[in-house]
Each structure stands twice: as structure tokens, then as C-alpha cells.
N, C-alpha and C positions, 0 to 999 in steps of 0.2 A: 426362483424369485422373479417375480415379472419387472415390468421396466421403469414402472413409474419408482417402486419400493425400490429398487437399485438405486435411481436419484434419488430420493430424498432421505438415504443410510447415512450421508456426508454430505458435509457442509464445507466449502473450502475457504480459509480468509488469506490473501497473500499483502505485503507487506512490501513496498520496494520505494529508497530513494532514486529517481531519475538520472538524478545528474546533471543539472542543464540543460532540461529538454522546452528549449526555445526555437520557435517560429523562425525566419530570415527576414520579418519586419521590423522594425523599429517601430516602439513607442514611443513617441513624445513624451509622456511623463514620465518612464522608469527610464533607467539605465540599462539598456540592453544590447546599447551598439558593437560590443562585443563579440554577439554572435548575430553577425548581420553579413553580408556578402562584401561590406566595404571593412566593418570589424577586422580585429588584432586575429579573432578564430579564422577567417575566409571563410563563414558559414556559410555554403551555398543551399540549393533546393537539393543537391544530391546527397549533400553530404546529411541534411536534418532528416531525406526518408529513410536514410539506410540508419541511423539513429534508430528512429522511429517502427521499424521493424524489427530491429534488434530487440527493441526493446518489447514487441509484442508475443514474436518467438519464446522470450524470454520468460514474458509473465504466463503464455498456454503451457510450456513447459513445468509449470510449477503443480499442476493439478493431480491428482494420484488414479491414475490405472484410465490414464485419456479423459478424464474426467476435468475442465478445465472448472479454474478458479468460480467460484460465487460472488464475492465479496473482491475488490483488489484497491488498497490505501495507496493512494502515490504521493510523492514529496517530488517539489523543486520539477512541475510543469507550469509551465509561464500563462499559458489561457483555453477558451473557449476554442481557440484553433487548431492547438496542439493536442487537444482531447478530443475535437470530434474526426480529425488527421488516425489517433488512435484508435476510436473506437468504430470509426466506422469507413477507412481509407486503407487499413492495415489489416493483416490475417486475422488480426484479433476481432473483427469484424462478422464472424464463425459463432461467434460467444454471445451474439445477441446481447450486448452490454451497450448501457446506457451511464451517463453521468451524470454527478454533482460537483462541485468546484467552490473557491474561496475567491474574494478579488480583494486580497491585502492589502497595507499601506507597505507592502515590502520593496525595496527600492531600485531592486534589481527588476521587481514582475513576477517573484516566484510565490506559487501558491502549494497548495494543497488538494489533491481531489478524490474521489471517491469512484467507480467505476462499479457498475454492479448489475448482475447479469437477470435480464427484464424476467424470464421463466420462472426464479429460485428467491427474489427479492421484491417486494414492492414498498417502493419508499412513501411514507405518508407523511413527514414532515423532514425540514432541514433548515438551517441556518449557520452563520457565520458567527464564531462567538471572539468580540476581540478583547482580547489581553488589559486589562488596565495597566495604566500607571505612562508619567512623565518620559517617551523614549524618542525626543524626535529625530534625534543622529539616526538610530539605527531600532524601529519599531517592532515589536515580536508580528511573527505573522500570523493571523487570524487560525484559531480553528473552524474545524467543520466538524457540523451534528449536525445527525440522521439518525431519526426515528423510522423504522420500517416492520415488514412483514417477511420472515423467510418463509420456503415453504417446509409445509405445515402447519404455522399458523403460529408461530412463536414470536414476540417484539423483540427486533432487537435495538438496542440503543449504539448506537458506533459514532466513534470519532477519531477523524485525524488529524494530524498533529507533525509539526516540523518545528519542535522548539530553534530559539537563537543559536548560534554557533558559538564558538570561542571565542570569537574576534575580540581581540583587545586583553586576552589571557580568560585563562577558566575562572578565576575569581571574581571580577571586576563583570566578568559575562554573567554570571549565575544570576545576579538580580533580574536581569530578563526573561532568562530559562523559568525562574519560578515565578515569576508575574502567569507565564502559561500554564505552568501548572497549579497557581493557585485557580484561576480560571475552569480549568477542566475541574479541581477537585469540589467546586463550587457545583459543577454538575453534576456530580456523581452524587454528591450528600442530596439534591436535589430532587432524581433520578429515586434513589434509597429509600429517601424518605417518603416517597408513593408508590414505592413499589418496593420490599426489603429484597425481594428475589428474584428483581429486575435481569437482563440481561444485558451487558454492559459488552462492548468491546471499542479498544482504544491502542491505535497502531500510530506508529509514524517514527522517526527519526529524533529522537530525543538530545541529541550532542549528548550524552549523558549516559556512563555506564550504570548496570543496575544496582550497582552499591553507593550512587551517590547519592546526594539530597532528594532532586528533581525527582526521579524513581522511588528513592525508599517514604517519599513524602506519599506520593501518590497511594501505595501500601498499606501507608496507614488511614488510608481511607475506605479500603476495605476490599479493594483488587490487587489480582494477582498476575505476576509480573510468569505468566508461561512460557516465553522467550528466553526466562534464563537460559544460561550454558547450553541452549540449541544447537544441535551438532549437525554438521555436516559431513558427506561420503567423500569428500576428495583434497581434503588438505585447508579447509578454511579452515580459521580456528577465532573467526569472530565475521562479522556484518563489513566490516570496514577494515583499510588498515593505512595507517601515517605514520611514514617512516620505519617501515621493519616492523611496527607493533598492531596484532590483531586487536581491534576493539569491539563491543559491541553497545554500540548507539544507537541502533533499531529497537525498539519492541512494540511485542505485544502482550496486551493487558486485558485481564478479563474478570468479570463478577464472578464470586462462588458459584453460583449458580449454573454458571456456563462453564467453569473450569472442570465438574464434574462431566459433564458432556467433551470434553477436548481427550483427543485421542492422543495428544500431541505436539509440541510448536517446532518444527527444524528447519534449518541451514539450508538454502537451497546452492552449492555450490555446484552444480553440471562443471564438468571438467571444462568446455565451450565458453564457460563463462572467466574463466582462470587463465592467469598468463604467469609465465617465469618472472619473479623478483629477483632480476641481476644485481640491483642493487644493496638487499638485504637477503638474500636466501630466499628460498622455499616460495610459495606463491603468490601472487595479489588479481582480486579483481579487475578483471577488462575492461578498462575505462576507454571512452572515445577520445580522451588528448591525456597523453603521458606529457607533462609539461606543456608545451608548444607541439610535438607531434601527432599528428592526426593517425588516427586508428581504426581505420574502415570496420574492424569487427566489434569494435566496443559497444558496451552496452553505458554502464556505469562503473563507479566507483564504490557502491554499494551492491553487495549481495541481498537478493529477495528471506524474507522470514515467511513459513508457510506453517497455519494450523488448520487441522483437519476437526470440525466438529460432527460426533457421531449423535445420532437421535437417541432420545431416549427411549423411543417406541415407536412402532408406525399408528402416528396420530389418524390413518384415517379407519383405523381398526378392520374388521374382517371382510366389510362389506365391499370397501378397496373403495369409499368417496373418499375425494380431497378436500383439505378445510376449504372453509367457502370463498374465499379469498379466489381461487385457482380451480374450482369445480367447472367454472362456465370459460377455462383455457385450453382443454385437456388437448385438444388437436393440434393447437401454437405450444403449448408446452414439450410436448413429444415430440415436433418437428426440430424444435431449438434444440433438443438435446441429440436429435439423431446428426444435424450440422453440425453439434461440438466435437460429436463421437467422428463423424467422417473427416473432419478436419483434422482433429489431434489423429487420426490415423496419415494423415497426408503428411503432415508435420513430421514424421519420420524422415520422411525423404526429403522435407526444406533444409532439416539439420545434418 
């Protein structure tokens, strides 16, 4: 199998909330003195790179056979600093990844963003889609669509998403959570209806298990929830956990179309990423503050979701051209991935 058909056999989309992955400046108009160097966190510059690396280790890690991610959905990154810190200040810097991002009314500064690696993807459109309805306490936070080209030549349509939290109890919250997803399901029927066998994907942090509304609503509009009961190798037994109980409030969502092509959606729990639960048994995700205490190895509180999408054929058939998108890259293409490959091999020895 030569090199190019190697990449483009898979497709990777990974899936991770942050955690708090804020800057040590203040903004004047959000709330974010928190995590500032005079803040309640003592956020300094050391403590947001080693953050920030964790968290880049964390997402090359997720890719199958050194192969790093294509696609990567993030939740709860504050801005344009903390992402280009990410994608071009950090290991993850290897991965030749570029962004897109949201600039919310959300009150804290936390957004949404999109990362996605320049070789395997070319974005052709994007926007920020927000939420209707009356929320001025506490406003949902915008999504993000993106229209793009993976390679080979296929659209894909992607969006992410960080529905409201619980604040204020799960019931009294859900009118917010489904203002977002009435939102998204407004693009989907959209989507559908100019294309029936579009290809749809739709990640992010849902507050919302997949038996509840928010998810089973989305359903019925004609995607598929392949994050269900994604399992992991080393003791997780959800995305998240509060108080002793695994949940899972991540997913990913995908058209027919594309689910047929998914080899798979799982758990990424690296044992690196896990720490002893003294307080309830068994394990939990390594977060950077257990209460007030600071955790030089944390990442998040959130575990990554990773799907693997396989081609349905090599679209550039016998003759070995690539769709025309990427025929006039072949030399920047193979170099990007020969930097993924030598990296994820270095990466052995960072962990």
C-alpha cells in the first residue's frame, strides 16, 4: 500500500471538553478573573502552558496507529490566544492544524472551536449559529458550522456544540439546552433537505445523557448518536464523572450516510489520563484543580470521544490522482504527514 492510500483509509474526528482552558489575561467584558495570576486559581503563565500541553499530548494521543487526529471539536477554550498557543506554540504544532472558533455572549469567555488539520481538510465555509430565545442571565453559547472538503473529496458538514450546563437544576436548565438544539436541528432539516445523503457530523459536550430529550430530539431528526455506550480500555465507564457517577455528556453524531462509513466511536481513557477516586472508588479523570488544588498533570475533567471514519473506496481509483481539491498539494501533503508520523513517533518518549 503506498503512502498517500495509507492516509486517506481513515479519517479521524476527536471530541474533547477543555476544561477551563483560559489565557492569564483578563477581559474586561467576561468574567474570567478567576483564572488570572491575581484570581482565586493563581493562574500563572506556567501553570496555563503546562495546561496547554497536556492538553495537546492528549489530543495527538488519540489518533490510531501514530496517525494523528483530522478533525478535533473543543469545548470551554476562552479565545483566539488560547488556540493559536495550541495549535501552533504546542507539540500539537506537528499536526499542521489550523482553526475556527465562536465569540459567544457566554459570560465566563467560553466558546467553542474547531481545529482541523490543513493536509486532510479544507474548510469552505463557516459561521457562528446562535441560539434563540429570551436568556439574558445566562445565554446559551453559540454554535459553530463548518462546511468543508476532506480528503478525497467528500463535504462534510460539522458542528460544535457545548449545550448550557445544569445551573439552576436539570429541569429549569433544559429550556436552554433545547433552544441549542432546536438550533442545530434547524440545520440539519436544512442540510437534508439539499442534500438527503449529506454528511453530517455534530460533537461537543451536551450536559445531556443520550437518553434524554436534548439527544433523543436531535434523533429524530435523522442522526445518529455513535458515541453511544463508547467504551474504553482502562476503567472509564462514561466521558465525565460528578460525584462517584460516570456520565456521558459528550457525543458524537452523525448522518446515515456517514455512519455507514464509521468504523467506530470510543473512550479515549489512556491510563495518563486517570487518577484514583478516594473519594468514591475506582477512577476519575485528571483534572487540573481537584477543588482548590492545583494538578500539574491534569488535563481535564472530561475524557476525549474518538471516531474513526473508513473510506468507502480509494476515490482516486487506479491511476493514484487525488480529487482536485489536493492534486496541485502532493509535496505539502506528504511532508505534513511525514511531521505527523515523526512526531507521534517522538511522542512516545514526551509520555
Amino acid at each position: 500500500m503506498g503512502i498517500a492510500t495509507l492516509i486517506i483509509s481513515v479519517f479521524t474526528i476527536v471530541e474533547l471538553n477543555c476544561e477551563n482552558l483560559f489565557d492569564c489575561q483578563h477581559d474586561s467584558l467576561k468574567q474570567d478573573t478567576e483564572f488570572t495570576p491575581e484570581g482565586n486559581r493563581k493562574w500563572t503563565k506556567n501553570k496555563y502552558w503546562k495546561k496547554v500541553n497536556n492538553i495537546a499530548q492528549t489530543l495527538m494521543s488519540c489518533g490510531d496507529d501514530g496517525q494523528l487526529p483530522d478533525l478535533i471539536a473543543l469545548c470551554e477554550v476562552e479565545n483566539d490566544s488560547v488556540m493559536r498557543d495550541l495549535s501552533r506554540r504546542s507539540p500539537l504544532k506537528a499536526g499542521a492544524y489550523e482553526y475556527l472558533m465562536t465569540d459567544s455572549r457566554d459570560t465566563r469567555g467560553i466558546n467553542v472551536a474547531l481545529l482541523y488539520c490543513r493536509p486532510t481538510f479544507r474548510p469552505l465555509s463557516s459561521r457562528s449559529i446562535r441560539p434563540e430565545g429570551d436568556f439574558e442571565e445566562h445565554p446559551p453559547r453559540d454554535i459553530l458550522y463548518v462546511k468543508g472538503i476532506k480528503i478525497g473529496g467528500d463535504t462534510l458538514h460539522v458542528m460544535v456544540v457545548h449545550a448550557p450546563s445544569r445551573l439552576g437544576g436539570k429541569t429549569s436548565s433544559e429550556q436552554r439546552r433545547m433552544a441549542t438544539i432546536t438550533a442545530m436541528s434547524n440545520v440539519v432539516d436544512s442540510i437534508f433537505h439539499e442534500s438527503p445523503e449529506a454528511r453530517i457530523v455534530i460533537a461537543g459536550d451536551f450536559n445531556a445523557s443520550a437518553d434524554e430529550l436534548p439527544l433523543t430530539t436531535l434523533e429524530q431528526h435523522g442522526i445518529v448518536n455513535v458515541s453511544r455506550g463508547a467504551k474504553g480500555k482502562n476503567g472509564a465507564k462514561g466521558s465525565y464523572k460528578y460525584q462517584g457517577k460516570w456520565e456521558y455528556i459528550d457525543h458524537i453524531l452523525v448522518s446515515p450516510s456517514l455512519h455507514k462509513m464509521s468504523s467506530g466511536c470510543r473512550l479515549h481513557d489512556a491510563e495518563w489520563l486517570l487518577e484514583t477516586d478516594k473519594a468514591f472508588g475506582g477512577c476519575k479523570p485528571q483534572r487540573t484543580y481537584n477543588g482548590w488544588r492545583y494538578n500539574p498533570k491534569g488535563c481535564s475533567d472530561h475524557l476525549p470521544l474518538v471516531l474513526t471514519i473508513k473510506a468507502e473506496k480509494d476515490e482516486r481509483g487506479e491511476s493514484g490522482n487525488f480529487s482536485s481539491l489536493y492534486k496541485n498539494n502532493i509535496a505539502f501533503f506528504l511532508q505534513e504527514w511525514k511531521n505527523s508520523i515523526n512526531f507521534a513517533t517522538n511522542l512516545v518518549y514526551i509520555l
